[in-house]
Backbone as JSON Lines, residues from 0, in Angstrom:
{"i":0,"aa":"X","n":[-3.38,10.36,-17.9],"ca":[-4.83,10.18,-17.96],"c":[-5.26,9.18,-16.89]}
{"i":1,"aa":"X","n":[-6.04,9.84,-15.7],"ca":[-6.76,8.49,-15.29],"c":[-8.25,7.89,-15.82]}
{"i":2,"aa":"X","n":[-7.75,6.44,-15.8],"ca":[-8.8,5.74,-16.3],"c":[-9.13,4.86,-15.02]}
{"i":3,"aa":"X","n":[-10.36,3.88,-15.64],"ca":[-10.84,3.28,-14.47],"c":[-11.36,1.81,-15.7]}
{"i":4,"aa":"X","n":[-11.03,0.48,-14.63],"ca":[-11.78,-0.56,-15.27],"c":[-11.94,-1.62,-13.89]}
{"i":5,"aa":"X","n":[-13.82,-1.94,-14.32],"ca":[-14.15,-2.76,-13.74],"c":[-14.13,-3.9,-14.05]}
{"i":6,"aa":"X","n":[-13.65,-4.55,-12.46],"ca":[-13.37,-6.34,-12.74],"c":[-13.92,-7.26,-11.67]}
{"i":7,"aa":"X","n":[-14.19,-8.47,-12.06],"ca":[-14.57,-9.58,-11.58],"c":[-13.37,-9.5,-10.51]}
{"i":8,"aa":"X","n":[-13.74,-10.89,-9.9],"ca":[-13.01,-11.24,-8.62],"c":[-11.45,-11.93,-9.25]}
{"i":9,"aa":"X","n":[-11.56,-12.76,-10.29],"ca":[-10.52,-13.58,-10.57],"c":[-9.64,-12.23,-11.37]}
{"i":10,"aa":"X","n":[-10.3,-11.69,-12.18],"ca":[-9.14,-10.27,-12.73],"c":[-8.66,-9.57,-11.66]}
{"i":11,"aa":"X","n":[-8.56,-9.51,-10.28],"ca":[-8.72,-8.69,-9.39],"c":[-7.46,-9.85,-8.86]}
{"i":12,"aa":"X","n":[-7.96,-10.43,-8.76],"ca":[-6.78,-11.76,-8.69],"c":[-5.53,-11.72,-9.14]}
{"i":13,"aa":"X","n":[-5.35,-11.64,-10.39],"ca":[-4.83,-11.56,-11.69],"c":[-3.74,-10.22,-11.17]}
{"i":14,"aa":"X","n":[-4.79,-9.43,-11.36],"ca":[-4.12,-7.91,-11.0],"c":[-2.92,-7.94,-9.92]}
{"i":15,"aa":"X","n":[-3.46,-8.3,-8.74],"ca":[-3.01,-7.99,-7.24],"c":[-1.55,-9.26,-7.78]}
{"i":16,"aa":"X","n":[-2.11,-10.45,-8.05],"ca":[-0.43,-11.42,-8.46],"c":[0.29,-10.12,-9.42]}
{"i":17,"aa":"X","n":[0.17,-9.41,-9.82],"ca":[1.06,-8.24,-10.9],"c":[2.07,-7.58,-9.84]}
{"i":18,"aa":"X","n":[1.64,-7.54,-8.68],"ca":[2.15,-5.99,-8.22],"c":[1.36,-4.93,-7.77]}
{"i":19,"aa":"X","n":[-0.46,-5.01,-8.22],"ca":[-1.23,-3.95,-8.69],"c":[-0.29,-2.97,-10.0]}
{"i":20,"aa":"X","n":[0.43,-3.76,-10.97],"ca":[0.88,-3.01,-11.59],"c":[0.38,-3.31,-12.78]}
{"i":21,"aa":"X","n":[-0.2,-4.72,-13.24],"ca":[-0.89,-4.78,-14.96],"c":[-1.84,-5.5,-14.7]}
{"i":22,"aa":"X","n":[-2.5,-5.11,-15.98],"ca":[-4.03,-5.92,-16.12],"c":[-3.43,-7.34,-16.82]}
{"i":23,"aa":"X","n":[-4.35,-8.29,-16.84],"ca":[-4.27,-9.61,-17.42],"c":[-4.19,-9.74,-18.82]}
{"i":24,"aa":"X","n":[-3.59,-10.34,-19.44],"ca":[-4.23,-10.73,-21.22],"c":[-5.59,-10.97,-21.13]}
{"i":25,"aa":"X","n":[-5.72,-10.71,-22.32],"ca":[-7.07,-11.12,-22.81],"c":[-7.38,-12.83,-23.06]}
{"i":26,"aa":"X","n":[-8.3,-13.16,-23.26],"ca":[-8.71,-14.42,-23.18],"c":[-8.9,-14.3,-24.86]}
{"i":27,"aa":"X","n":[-8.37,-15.43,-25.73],"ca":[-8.75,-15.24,-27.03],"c":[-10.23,-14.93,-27.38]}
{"i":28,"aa":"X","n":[-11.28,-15.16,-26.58],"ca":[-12.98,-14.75,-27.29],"c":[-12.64,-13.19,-26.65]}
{"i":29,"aa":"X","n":[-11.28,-12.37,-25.89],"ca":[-11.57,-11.19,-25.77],"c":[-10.81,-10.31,-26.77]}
{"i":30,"aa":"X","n":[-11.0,-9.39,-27.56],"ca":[-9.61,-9.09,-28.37],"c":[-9.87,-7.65,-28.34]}
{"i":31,"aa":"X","n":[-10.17,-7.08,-27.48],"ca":[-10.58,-5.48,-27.27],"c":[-10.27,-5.69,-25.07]}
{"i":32,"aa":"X","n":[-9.64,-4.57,-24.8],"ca":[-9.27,-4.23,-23.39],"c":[-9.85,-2.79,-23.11]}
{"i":33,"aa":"X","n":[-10.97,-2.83,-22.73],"ca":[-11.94,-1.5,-22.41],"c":[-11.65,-0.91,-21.38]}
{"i":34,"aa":"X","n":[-10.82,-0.35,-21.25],"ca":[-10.93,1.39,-19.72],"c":[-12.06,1.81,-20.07]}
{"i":35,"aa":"X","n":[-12.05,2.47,-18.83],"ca":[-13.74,3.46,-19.23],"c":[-12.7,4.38,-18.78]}
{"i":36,"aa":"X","n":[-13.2,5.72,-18.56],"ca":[-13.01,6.97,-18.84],"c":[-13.46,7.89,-17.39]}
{"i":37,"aa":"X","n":[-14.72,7.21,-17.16],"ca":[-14.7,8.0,-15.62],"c":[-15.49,7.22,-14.87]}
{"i":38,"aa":"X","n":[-15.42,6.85,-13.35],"ca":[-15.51,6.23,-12.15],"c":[-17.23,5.95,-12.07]}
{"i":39,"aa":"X","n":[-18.53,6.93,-12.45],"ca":[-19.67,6.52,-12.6],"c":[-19.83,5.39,-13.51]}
{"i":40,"aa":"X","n":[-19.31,5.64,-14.6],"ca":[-19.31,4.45,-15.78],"c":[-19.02,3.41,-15.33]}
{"i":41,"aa":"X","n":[-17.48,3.07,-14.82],"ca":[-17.34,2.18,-13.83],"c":[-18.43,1.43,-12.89]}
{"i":42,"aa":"X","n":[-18.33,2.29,-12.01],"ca":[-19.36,1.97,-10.75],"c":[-21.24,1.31,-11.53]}
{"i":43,"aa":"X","n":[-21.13,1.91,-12.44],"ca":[-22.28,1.13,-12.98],"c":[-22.26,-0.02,-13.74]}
{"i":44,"aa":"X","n":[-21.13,-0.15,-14.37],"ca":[-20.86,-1.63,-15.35],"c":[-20.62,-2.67,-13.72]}
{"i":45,"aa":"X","n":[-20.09,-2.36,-12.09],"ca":[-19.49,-3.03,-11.58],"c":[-21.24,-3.44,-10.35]}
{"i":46,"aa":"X","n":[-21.7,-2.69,-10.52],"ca":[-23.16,-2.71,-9.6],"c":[-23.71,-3.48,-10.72]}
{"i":47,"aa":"X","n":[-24.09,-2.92,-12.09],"ca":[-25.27,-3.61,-12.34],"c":[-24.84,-5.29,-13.31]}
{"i":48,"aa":"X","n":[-23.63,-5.41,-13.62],"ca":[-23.06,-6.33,-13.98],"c":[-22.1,-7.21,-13.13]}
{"i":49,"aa":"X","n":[-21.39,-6.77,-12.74],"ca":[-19.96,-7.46,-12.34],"c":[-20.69,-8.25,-11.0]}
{"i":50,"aa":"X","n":[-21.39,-7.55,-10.11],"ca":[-21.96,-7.8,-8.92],"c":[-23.02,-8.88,-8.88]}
{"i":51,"aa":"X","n":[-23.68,-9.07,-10.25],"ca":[-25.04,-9.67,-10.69],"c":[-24.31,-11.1,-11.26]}
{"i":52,"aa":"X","n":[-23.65,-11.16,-11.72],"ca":[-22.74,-12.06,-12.4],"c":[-22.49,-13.13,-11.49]}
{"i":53,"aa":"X","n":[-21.76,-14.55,-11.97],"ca":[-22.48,-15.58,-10.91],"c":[-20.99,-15.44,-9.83]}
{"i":54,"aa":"X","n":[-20.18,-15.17,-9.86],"ca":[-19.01,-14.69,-9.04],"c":[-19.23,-13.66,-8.22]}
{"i":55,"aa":"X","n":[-20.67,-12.66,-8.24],"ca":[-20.98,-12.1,-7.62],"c":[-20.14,-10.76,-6.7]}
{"i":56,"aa":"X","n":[-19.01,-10.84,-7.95],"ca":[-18.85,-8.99,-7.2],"c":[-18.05,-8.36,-8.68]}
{"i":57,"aa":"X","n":[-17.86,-7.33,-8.43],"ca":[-17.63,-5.94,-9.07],"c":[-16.5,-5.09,-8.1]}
{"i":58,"aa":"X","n":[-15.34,-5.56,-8.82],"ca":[-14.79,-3.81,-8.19],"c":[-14.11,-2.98,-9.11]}
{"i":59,"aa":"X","n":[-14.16,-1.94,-8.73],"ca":[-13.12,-0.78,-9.43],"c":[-12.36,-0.41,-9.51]}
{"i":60,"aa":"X","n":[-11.04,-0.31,-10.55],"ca":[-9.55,-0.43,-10.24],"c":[-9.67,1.33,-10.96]}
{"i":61,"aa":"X","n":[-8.82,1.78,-10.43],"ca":[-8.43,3.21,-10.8],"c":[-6.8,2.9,-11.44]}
{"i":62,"aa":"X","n":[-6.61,3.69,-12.82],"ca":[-4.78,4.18,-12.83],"c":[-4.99,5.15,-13.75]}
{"i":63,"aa":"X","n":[-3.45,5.56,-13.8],"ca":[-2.85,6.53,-14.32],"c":[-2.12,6.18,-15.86]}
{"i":64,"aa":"X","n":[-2.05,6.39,-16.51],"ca":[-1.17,6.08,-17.77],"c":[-1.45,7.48,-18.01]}
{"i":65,"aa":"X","n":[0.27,7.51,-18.89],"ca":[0.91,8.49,-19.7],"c":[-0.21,8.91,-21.07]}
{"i":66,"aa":"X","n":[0.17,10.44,-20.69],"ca":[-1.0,10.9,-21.57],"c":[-1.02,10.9,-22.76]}
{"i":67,"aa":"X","n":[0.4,10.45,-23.36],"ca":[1.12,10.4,-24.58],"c":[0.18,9.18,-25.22]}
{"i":68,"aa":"X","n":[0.95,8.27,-24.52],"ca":[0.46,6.61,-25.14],"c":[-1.25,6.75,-24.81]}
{"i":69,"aa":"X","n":[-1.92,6.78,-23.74],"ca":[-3.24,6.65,-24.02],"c":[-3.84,7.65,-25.05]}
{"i":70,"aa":"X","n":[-3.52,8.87,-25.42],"ca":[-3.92,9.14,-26.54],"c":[-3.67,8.72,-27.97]}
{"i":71,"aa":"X","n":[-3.13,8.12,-28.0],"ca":[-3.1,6.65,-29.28],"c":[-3.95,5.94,-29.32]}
{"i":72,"aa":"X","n":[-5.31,5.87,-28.48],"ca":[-6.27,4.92,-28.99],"c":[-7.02,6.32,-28.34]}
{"i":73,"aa":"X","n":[-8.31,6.01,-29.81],"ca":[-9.71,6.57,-29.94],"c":[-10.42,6.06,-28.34]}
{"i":74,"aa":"X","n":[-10.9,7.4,-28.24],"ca":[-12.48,7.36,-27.15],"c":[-13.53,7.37,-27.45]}
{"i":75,"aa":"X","n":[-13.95,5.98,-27.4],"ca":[-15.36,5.47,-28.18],"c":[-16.25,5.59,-27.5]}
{"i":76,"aa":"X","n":[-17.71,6.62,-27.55],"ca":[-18.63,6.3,-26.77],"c":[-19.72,5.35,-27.24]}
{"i":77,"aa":"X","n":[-20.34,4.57,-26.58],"ca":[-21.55,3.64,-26.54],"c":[-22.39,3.35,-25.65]}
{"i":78,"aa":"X","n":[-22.87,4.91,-25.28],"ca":[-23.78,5.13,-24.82],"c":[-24.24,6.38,-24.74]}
{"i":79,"aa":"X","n":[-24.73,6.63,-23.72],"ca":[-25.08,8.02,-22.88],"c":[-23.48,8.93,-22.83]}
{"i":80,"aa":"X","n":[-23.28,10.24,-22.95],"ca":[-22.32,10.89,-22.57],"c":[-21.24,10.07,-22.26]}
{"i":81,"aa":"X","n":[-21.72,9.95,-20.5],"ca":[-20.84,9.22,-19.71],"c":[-20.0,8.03,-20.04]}
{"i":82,"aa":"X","n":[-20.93,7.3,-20.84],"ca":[-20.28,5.89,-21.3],"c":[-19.24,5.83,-22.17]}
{"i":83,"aa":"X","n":[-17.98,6.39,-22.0],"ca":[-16.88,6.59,-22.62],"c":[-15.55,5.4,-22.18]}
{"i":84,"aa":"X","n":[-14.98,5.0,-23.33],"ca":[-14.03,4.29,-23.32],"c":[-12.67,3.83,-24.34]}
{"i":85,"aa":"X","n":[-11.74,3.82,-23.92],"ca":[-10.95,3.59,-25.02],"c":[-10.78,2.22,-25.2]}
{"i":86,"aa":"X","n":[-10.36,1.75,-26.86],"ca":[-10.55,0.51,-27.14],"c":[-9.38,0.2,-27.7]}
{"i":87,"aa":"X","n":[-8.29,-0.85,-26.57],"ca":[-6.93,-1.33,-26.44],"c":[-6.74,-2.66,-27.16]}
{"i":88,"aa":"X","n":[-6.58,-2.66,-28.65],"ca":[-6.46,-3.97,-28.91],"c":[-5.69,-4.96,-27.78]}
{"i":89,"aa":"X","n":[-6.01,-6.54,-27.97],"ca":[-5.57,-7.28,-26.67],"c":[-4.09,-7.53,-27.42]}
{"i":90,"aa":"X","n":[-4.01,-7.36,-28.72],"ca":[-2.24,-7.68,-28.47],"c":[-1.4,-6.41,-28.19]}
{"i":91,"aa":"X","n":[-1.98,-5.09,-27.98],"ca":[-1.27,-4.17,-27.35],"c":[-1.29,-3.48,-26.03]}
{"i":92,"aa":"X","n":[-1.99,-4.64,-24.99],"ca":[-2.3,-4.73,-23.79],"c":[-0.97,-4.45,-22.93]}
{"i":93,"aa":"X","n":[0.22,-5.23,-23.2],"ca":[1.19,-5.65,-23.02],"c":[2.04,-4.24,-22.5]}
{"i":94,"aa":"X","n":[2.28,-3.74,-23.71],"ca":[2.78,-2.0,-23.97],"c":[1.67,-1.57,-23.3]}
{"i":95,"aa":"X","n":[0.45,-1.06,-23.54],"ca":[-0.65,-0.77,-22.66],"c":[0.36,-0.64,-21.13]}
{"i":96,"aa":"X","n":[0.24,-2.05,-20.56],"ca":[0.56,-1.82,-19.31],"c":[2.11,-1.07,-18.69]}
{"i":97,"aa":"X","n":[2.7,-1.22,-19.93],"ca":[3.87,-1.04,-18.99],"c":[3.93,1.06,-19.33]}
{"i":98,"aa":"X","n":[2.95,1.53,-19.58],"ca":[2.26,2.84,-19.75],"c":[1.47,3.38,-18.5]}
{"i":99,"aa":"X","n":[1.53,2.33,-17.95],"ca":[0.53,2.83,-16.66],"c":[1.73,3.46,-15.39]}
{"i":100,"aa":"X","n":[1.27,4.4,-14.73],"ca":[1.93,4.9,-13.6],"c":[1.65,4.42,-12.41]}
{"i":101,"aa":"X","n":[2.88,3.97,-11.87],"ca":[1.97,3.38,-10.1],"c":[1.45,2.36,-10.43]}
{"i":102,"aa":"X","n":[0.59,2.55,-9.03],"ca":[-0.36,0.99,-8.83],"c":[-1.56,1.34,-9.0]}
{"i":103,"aa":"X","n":[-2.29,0.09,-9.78],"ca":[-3.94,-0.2,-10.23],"c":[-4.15,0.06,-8.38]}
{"i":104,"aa":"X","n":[-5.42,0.65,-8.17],"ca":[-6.16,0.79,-6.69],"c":[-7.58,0.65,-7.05]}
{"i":105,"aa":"X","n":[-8.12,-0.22,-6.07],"ca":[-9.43,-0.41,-5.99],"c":[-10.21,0.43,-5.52]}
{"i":106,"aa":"X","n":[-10.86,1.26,-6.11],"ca":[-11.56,2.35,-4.97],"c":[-13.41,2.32,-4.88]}
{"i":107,"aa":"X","n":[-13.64,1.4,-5.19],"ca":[-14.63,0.87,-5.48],"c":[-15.2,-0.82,-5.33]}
{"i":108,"aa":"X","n":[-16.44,-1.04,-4.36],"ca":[-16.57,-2.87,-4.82],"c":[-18.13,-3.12,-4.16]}
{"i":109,"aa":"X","n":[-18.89,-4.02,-4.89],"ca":[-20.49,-4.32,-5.44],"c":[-19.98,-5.67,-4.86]}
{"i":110,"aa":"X","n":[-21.16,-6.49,-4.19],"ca":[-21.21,-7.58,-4.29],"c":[-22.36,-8.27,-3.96]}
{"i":111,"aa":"X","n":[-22.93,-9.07,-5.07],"ca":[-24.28,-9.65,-4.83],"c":[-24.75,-10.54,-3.93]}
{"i":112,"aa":"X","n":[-25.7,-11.59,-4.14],"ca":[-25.98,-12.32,-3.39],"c":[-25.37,-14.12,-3.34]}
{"i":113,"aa":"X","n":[-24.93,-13.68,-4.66],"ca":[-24.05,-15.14,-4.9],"c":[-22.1,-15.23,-4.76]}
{"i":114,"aa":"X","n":[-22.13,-13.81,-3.99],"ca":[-20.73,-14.06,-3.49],"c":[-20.37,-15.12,-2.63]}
{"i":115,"aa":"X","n":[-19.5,-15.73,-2.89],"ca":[-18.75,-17.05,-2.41],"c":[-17.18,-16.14,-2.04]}
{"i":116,"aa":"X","n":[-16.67,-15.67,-2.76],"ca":[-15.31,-15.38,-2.9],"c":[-14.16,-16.5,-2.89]}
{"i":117,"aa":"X","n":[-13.33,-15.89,-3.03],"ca":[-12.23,-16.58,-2.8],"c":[-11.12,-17.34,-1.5]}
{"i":118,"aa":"X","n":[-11.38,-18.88,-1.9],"ca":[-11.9,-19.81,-0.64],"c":[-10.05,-20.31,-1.03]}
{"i":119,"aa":"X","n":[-9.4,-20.41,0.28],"ca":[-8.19,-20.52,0.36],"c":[-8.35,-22.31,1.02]}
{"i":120,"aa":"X","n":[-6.89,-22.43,0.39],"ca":[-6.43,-23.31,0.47],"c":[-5.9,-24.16,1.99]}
{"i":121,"aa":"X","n":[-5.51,-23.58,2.82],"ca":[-4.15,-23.61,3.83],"c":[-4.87,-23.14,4.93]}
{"i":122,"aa":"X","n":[-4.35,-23.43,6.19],"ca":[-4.89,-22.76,7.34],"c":[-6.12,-23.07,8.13]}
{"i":123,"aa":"X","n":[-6.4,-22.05,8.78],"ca":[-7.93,-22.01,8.93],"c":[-8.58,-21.48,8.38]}
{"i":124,"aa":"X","n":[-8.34,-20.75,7.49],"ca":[-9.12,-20.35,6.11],"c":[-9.71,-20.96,5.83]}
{"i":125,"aa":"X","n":[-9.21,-22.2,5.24],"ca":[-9.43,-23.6,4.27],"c":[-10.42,-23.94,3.86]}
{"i":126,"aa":"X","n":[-10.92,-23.99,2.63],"ca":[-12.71,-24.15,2.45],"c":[-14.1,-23.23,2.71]}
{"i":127,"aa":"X","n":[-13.4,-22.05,3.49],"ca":[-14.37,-21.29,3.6],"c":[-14.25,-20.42,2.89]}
{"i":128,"aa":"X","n":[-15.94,-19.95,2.61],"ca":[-16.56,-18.41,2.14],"c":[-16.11,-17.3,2.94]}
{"i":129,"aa":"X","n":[-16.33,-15.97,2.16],"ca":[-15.59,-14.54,2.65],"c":[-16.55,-14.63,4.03]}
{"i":130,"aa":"X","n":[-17.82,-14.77,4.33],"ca":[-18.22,-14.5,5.41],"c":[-17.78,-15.14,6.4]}
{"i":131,"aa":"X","n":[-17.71,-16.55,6.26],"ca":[-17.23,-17.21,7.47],"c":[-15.18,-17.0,7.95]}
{"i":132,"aa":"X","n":[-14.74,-17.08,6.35],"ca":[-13.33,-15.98,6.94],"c":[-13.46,-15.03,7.64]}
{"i":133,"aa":"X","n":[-14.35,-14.56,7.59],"ca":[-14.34,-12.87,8.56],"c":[-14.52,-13.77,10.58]}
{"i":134,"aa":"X","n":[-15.35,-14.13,10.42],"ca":[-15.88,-15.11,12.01],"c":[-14.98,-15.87,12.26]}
{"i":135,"aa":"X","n":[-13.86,-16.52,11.15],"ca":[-12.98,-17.54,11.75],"c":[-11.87,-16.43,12.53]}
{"i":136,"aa":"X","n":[-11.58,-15.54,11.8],"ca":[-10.62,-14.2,11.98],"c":[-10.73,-13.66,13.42]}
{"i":137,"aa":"X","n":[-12.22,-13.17,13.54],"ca":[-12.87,-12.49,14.81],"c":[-12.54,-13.82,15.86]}
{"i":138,"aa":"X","n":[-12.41,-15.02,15.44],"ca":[-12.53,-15.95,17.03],"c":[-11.02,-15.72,17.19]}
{"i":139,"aa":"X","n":[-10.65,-16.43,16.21],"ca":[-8.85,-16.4,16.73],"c":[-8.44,-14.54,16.67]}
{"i":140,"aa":"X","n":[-9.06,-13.65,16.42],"ca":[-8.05,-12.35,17.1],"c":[-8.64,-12.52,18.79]}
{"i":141,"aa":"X","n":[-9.8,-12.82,18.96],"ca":[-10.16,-12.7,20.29],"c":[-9.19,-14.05,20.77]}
{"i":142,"aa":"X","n":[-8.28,-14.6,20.74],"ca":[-7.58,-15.74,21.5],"c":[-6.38,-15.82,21.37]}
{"i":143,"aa":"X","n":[-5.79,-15.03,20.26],"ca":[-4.35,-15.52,20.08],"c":[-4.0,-15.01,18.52]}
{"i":144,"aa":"X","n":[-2.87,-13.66,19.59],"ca":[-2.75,-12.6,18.58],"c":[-1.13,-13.55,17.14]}
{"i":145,"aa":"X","n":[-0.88,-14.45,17.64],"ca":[-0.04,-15.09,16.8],"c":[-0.26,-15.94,15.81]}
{"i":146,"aa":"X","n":[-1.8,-16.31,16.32],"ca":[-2.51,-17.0,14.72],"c":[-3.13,-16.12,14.07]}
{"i":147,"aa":"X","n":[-3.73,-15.2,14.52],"ca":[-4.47,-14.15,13.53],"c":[-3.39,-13.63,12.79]}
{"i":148,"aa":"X","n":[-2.2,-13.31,13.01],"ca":[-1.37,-12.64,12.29],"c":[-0.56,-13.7,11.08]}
{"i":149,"aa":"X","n":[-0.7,-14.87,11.88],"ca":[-0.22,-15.99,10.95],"c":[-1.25,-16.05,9.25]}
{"i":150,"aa":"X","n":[-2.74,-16.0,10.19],"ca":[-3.64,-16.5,9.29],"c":[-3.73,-15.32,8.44]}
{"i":151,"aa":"X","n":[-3.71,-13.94,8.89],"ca":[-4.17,-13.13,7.19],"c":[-2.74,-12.97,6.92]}
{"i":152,"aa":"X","n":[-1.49,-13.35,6.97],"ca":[-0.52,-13.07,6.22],"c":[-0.26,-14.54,5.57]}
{"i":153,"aa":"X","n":[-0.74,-15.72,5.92],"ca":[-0.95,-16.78,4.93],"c":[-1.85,-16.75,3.39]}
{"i":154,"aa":"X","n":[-2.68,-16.02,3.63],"ca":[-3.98,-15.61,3.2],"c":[-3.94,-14.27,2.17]}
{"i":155,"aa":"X","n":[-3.4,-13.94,2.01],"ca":[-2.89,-12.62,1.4],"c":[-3.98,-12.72,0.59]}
{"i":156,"aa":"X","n":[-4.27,-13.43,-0.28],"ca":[-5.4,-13.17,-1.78],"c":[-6.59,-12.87,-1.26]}
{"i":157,"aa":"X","n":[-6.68,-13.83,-0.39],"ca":[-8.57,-13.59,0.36],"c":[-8.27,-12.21,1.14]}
{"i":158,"aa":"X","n":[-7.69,-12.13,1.89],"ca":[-7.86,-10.89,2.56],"c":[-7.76,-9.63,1.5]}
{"i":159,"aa":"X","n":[-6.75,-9.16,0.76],"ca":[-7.22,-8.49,-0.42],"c":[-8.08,-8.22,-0.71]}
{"i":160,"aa":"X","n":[-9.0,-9.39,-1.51],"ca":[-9.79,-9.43,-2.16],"c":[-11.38,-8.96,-1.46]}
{"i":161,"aa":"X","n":[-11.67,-9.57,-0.28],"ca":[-12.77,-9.45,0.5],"c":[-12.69,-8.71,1.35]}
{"i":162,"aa":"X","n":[-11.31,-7.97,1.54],"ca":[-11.51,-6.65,2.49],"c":[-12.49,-5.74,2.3]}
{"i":163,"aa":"X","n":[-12.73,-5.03,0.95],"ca":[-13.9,-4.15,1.29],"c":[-15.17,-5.06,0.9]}
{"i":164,"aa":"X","n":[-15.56,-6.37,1.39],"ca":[-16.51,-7.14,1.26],"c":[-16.97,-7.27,3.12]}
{"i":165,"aa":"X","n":[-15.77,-7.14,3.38],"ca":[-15.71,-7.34,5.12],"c":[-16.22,-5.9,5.73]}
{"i":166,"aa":"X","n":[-15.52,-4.31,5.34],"ca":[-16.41,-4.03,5.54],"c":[-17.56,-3.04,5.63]}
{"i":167,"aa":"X","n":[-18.55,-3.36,4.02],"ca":[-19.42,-3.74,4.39],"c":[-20.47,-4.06,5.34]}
{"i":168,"aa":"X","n":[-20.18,-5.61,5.34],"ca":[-20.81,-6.39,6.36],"c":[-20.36,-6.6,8.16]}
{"i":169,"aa":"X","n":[-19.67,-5.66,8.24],"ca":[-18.73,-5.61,9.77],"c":[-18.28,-4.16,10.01]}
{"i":170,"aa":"X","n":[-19.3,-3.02,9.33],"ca":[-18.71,-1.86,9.38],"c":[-18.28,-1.58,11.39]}
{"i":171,"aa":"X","n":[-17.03,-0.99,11.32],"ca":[-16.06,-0.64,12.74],"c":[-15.9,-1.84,13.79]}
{"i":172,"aa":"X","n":[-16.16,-2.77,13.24],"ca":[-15.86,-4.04,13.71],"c":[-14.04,-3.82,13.71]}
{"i":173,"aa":"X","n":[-13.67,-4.06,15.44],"ca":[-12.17,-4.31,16.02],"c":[-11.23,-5.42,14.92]}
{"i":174,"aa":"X","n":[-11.96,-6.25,14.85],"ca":[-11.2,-6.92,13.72],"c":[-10.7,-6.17,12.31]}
{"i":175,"aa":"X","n":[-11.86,-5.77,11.6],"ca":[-11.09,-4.87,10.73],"c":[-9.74,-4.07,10.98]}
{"i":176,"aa":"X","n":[-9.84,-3.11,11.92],"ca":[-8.36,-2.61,12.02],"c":[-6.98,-3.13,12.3]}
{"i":177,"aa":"X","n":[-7.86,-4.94,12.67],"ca":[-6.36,-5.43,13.43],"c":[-6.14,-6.45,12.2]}
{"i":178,"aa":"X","n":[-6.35,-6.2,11.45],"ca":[-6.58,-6.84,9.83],"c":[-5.74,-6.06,9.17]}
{"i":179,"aa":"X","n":[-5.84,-4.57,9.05],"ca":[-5.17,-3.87,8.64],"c":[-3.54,-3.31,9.38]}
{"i":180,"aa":"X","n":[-3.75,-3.55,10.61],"ca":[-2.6,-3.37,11.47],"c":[-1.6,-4.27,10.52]}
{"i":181,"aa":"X","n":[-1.57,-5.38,10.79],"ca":[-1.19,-7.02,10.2],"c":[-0.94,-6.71,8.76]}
{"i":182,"aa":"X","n":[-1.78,-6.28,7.95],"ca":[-1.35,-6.27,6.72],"c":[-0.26,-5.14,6.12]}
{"i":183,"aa":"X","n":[-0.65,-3.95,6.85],"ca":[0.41,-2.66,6.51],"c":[1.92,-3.28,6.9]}
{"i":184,"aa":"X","n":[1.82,-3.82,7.95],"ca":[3.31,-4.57,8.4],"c":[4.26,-4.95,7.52]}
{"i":185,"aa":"X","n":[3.03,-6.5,6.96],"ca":[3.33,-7.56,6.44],"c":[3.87,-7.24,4.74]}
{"i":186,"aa":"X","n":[2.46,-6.04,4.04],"ca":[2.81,-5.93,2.93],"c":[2.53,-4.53,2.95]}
{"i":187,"aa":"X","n":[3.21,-3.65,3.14],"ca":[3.03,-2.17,3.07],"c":[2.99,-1.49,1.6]}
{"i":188,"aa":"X","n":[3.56,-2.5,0.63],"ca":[3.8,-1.89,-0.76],"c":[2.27,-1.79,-1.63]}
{"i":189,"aa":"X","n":[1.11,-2.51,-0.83],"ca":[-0.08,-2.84,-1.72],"c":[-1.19,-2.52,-0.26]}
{"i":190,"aa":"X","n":[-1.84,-1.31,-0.19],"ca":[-2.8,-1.06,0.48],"c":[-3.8,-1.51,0.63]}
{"i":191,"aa":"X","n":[-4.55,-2.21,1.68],"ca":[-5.75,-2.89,1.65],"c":[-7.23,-2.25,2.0]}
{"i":192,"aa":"X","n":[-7.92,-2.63,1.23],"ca":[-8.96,-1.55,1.45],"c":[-9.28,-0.91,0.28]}
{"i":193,"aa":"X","n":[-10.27,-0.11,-0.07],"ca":[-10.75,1.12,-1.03],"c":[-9.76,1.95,-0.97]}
{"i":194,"aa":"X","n":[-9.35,2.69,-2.03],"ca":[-8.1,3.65,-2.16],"c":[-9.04,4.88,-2.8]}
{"i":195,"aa":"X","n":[-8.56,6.23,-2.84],"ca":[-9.09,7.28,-3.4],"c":[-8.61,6.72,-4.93]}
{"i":196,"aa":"X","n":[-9.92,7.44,-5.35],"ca":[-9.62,6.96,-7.1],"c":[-8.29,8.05,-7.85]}
């Protein structure tokens, strides 16, 4: 069965430290783990919520789980048609995940006006927002192809994470591809970018 669930930036986080292979525990005020059921549902909990939210983005993870085990939990709707989802108690999240096929893929991402993203530690990254990572990136690929390659393979989470935030805002911008050059290299096992759902 593929399912789809939309997440904040730090679950997205969460995720990508897995492998792209499991979702996070639940937080004790969470005790229900909601898939939705199909990619509009998604795309609308991740636009009109996830994106609006003060972390300011939304993306969409696509997977696969065995058709066996996900049919063990009821498909609850609460809403319209579309608004379909199954409801994974959080202490059987665990099993949940190790049911899933492959890797969680993002094929989907919203981001409002209060995106900050995720501001790295190290480097020339250091302290900055996704936008100004993108401009620190673009100076040093234009000067010196041994720090750019240094800097997004230091960087692994931000670049992840704000790749399809980058672009967005830099659509066929030379940097993008040499972003991706660098990363297929570096980490070929976890694709960067929007994936087909």
């Amino acid at each position: 069965m593929r399912l789809y669930r939309p997440v904040g930036l730090q679950e997205l986080l969460l995720i990508y430290r897995s492998g792209m292979r499991r979702f996070p525990p639940r937080l004790p005020e969470q005790p229900i783990f909601y898939p939705v059921l199909n990619e509009p549902y998604a795309r609308q909990i991740s636009r009109d919520w996830n994106a609006k939210s003060p972390e300011g983005a939304g993306y969409v993870t696509a997977f696969d789980v065995d058709d066996a085990h996900a049919a063990s939990f009821e498909v609850q709707q609460v809403g319209a048609r579309m608004h379909q989802e199954l409801w994974v108690p959080a202490e059987a999240l665990d099993v949940f995940n190790s049911h899933i096929q492959g890797r969680i893929r993002v094929t989907a991402a919203d981001f409002g006006p209060s995106f900050v993203g995720h501001v790295p530690t190290a480097f020339s990254l250091r302290g900055q927002d996704a936008r100004t990572q993108l401009e620190t990136l673009m100076g040093i690929h234009g000067y010196n192809g041994m720090d750019f390659h240094g800097e997004v393979t230091a960087n692994p989470e931000a670049v992840f994470a704000h790749f399809p935030y980058w672009e967005q805002i830099a659509t066929g911008a030379q940097v993008l591809e040499a972003i991706r050059k660098v990363w297929s290299g570096a980490f070929p096992e976890t694709p960067l970018g929007l994936q087909p759902g």
